[in-house]
Every structure is written in structure tokens, then in C-alpha cells.
N, C-alpha and C positions, 0 to 999 in steps of 0.2 A: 870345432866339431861341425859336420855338415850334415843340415836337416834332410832328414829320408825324402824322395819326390814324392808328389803330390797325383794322385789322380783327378781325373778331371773332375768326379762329383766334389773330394775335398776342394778344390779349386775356387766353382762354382761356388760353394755354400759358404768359403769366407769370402770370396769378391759379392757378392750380390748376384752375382750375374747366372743366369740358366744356363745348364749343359750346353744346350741348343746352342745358344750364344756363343759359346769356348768354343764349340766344334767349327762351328761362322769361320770365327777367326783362326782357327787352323788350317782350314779351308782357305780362305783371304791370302796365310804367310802372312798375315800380323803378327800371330803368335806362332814357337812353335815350341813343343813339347822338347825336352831334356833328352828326353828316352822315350824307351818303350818296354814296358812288362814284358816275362815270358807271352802271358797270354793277350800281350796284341794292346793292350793300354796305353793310353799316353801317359806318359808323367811328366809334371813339371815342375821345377826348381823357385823359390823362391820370389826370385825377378822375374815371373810372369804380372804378380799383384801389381810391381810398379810400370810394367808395360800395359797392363787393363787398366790402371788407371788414367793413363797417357791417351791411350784408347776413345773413354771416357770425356776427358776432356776436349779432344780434338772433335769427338761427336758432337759434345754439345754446341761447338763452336761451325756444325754444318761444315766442316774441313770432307770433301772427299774421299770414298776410301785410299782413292792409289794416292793422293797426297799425304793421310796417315800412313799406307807402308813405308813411302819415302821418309817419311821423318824417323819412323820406327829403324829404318834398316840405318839410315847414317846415324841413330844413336847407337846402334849395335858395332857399329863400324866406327867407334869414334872420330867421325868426323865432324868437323863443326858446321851445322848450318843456319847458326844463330839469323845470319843474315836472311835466310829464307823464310822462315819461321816467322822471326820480325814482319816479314815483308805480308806473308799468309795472316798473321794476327790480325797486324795495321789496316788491312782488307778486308777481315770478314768485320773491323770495329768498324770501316765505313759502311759496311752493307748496314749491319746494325741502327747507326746513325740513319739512314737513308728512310728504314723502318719504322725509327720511330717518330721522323718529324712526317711521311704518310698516313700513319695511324693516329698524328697532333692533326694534322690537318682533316682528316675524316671523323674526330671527333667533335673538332668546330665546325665541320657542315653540318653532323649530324644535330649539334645545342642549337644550331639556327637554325634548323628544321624544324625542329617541340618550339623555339622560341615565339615562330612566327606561324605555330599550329593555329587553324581556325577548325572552331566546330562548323563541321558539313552538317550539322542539322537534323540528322534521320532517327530515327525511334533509337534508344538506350536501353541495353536490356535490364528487366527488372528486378531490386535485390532480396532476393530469395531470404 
């Protein structure tokens, strides 16, 4: 049995995500609608939730949009581009890496900043 399309509001309200958002990505050709209603609707089929999720994660991981259509469209296309994907992951995990020994090291300048704080001496205001 196959499930009736989806408009966009039902869409939006089980992904999380705002109309606004859905339309982005129809816009983008990240997504795209199944159909279309008589009166001009998009509808979409089930496997959108697992392409907005895909979406999702690629966002959080600051991947590009045109390098998420590309991944989007060769999984539509089954083709394989494990290799690519790997290569994009392995890349944003060193940026990450990069981040966070910048943010180790401006944290120990900042502990040796308070460490080696001197009182300047000047009037304290008084507690109320």
C-alpha cells in the first residue's frame, strides 16, 4: 500500500523543520516534491524525511550547499561516492580538530591571564 503525498505543511510539522525551510530546499534542488496537487501544491513522498535528515546532517557538519546536492543527487542516482563523502567527513573532522586545539590554546592564555592578574589598585565599588 502506498502512503497518500504529503504537503508541505504535513512535511514540515513531522521533520521539525519550517515551511520556509522545505521551500529553501526546493528552491536549492535538494529536495524535490513527488508531485503536484491540482491546485499548484507540492507533494512529497515519504523519502523526503530521509533526504532532510541527510540535509541535516550534512549542515551540521558545515558541508556546503552545492556539496550537499552533490551527495544528494548521486544517492538519487545510485551511485557510489563513499570515497568522496569519506574524503568530505575526514576534512571537516580535521577542521574540527584545528578548532578545537585553537580554542585549548586561548583557553590557557586566557587561565594565565586571571592567573597572573594583579590588582590595579583603584576605588572598588561599594556592596550595596
Amino acid at each position: 500500500m502506498v502512503a497518500a503525498p504529503l504537503k508541505i505543511g504535513e512535511v514540515a510539522q513531522r521533520s521539525g523543520l519550517t515551511i520556509k525551510t522545505i521551500r529553501f530546499y526546493c528552491d536549492q534542488d535538494l529536495i524535490q516534491p513527488s508531485s503536484r496537487s491540482e491546485g499548484g501544491y507540492r507533494l512529497f513522498g515519504d523519502e523526503v524525511f530521509a533526504e532532510l535528515a541527510l540535509i541535516r546532517t550534512l549542515k551540521a557538519m558545515d558541508i556546503p550547499l552545492q556539496n550537499v546536492t552533490q551527495i544528494l543527487e548521486s544517492r538519487r542516482s545510485r551511485i557510489c561516492t563513499c570515497e568522496s563523502l569519506k574524503a568530505t567527513i575526514r576534512s571537516k573532522a580535521g577542521e574540527i580538530e584545528q578548532k578545537i586545539d585553537a580554542l585549548h590554546n586561548l583557553r590557557q592564555e586566557l587561565n594565565g591571564l586571571l592567573s597572573s592578574w594583579e590588582d590595579c589598585g583603584g576605588r572598588k565599588p561599594s556592596a550595596a
